[in-house]
C-alpha positions as CSV (number, residue, x, y, z in Angstrom):
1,X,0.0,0.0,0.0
2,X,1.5,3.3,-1.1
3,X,1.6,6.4,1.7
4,X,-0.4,8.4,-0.1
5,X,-3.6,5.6,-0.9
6,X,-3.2,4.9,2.8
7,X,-3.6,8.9,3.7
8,X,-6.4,9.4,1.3
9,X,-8.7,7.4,3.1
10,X,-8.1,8.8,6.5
11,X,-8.5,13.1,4.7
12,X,-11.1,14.4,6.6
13,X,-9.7,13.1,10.1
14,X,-6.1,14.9,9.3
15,X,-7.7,17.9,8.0
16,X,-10.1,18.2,11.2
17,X,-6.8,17.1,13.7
18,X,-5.3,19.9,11.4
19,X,-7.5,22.3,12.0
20,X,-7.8,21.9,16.0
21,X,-3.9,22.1,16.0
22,X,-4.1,25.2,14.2
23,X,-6.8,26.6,16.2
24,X,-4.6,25.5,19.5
25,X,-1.5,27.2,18.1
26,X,-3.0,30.6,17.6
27,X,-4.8,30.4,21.0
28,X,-1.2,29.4,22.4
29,X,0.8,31.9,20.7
30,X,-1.8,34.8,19.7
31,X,-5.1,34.7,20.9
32,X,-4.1,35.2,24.8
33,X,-6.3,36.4,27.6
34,X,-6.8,39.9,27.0
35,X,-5.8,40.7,23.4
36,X,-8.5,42.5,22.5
37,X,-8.0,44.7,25.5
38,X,-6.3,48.2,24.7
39,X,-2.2,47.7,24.7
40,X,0.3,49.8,25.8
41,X,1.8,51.4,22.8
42,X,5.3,49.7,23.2
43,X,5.5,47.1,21.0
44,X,8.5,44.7,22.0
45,X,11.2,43.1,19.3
46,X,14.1,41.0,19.9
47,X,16.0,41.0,16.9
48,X,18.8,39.4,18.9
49,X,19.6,35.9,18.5
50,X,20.0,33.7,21.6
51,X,19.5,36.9,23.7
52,X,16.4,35.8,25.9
53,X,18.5,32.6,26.0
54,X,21.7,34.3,27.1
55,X,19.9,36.3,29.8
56,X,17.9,32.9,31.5
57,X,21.1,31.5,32.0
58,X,22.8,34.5,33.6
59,X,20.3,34.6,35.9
60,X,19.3,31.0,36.4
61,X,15.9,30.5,34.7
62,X,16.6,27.2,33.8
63,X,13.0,26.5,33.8
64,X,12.3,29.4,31.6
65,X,15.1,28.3,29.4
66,X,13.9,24.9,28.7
67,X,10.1,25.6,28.3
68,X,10.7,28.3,26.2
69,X,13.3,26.1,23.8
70,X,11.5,23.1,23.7
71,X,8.1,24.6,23.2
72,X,8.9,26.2,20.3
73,X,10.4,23.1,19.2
74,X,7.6,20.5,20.3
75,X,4.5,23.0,19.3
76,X,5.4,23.2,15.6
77,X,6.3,19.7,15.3
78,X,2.5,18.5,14.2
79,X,2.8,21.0,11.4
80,X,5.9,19.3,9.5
81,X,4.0,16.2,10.3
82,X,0.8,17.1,8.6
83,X,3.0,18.3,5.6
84,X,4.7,15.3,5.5
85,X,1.7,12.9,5.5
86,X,0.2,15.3,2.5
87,X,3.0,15.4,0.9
88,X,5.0,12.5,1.3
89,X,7.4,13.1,-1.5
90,X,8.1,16.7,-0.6
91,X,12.0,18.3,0.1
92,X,12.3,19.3,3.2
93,X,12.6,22.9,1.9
94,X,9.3,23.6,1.4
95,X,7.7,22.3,4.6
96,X,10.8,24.4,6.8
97,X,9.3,27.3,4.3
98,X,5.8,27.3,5.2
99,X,7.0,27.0,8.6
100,X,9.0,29.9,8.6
101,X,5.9,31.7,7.1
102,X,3.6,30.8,9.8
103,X,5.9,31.9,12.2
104,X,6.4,35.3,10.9
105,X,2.6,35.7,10.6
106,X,2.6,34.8,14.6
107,X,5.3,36.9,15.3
108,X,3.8,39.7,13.5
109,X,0.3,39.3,15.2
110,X,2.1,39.7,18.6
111,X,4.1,42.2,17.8
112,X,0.5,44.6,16.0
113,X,-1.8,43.1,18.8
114,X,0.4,43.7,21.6
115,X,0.3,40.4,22.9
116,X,4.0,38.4,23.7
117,X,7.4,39.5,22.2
118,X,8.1,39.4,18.6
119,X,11.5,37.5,18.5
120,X,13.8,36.4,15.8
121,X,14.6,33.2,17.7
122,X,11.2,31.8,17.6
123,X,11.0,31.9,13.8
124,X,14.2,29.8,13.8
125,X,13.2,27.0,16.6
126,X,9.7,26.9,15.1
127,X,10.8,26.8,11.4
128,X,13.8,24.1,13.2
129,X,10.4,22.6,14.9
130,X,8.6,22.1,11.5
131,X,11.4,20.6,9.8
132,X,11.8,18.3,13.0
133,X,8.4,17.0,12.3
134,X,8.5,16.7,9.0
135,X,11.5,14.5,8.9
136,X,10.3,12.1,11.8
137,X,6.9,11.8,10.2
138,X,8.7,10.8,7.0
139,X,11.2,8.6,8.2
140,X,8.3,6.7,10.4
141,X,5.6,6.3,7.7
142,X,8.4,4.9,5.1
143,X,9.1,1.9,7.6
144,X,6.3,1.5,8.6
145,X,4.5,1.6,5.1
146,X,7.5,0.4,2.5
C-alpha cells in the first residue's frame, strides 16, 4: 500500500486534527487572555539571536530556558507532520518554508496586537520545529508503510 492511498482514506480526520492544531497554536501563541484589550503602545522586538536565552542562563531561569526552547520546538512539530503525510514526496525545503511563514505571521500578530514579544529566535526554533516533524513523520511512515 502506497503512503499516499493509505492517507487518502483517512483526509477528513487529518484535516479536522489539522485544523484543531491550528486553532490550539493561535490560541497558544496569539489569541491570549486579554488581546483584545487596549495595549500599551510599546510594542516589544528581539532582533537578537540567543538573547532571551543568554539572559535565563545568567540569571538561572533554567525553567524558563527549557520551556521556552523546547516549546517552540515540540509545538510546531505537528505541522511538519501534517506536511509530510500530505506530501509524502516533498523536500524538506518547502515544509521548513511554510513554517517559517507561519511563524512570521505569529510573530507579526504579537508584535501589531500587543500580545507576547516578537522574537527572531522563535522563527528559527519553530521553522527548526517544522522541519523536525517533517523528517520524523517521513522517516516513520516509510518503515512502517514500504
Amino acid at each position: 500500500m502506497s503512503q499516499k492511498s493509505h492517507f487518502a482514506d483517512n483526509q477528513p480526520l487529518l484535516y479536522g486534527l489539522f485544523a484543531l492544531y491550528l486553532a490550539a497554536l493561535l490560541r497558544l501563541t496569539v489569541l491570549r487572555p486579554g488581546f483584545l484589550l487596549p495595549q500599551p503602545e510599546v510594542r516589544l522586538v528581539n532582533l537578537l539571536p540567543l538573547n532571551a536565552y543568554r539572559y535565563w542562563v545568567r540569571v538561572g531561569s533554567w525553567r524558563v530556558f527549557w520551556v521556552d526552547l523546547l516549546g517552540n520546538l515540540v509545538c510546531f512539530c505537528p505541522f511538519g507532520a501534517f506536511l509530510a503525510l500530505r506530501r509524502p514526496d516533498a523536500s524538506l525545503l518547502r515544509p521548513a518554508l511554510a513554517g517559517l511563514s507561519l511563524s512570521v505571521c505569529i510573530e507579526l500578530s504579537q508584535y501589531l496586537l500587543g500580545v507576547g514579544v516578537a522574537d527572531v529566535d522563535d522563527l528559527v526554533l519553530n521553522t527548526l520545529g517544522v522541519a523536525a516533524g517533517f523528517a520524523l513523520t517521513r522517516l516513520v511512515t516509510r518503515r512502517r508503510w514500504a
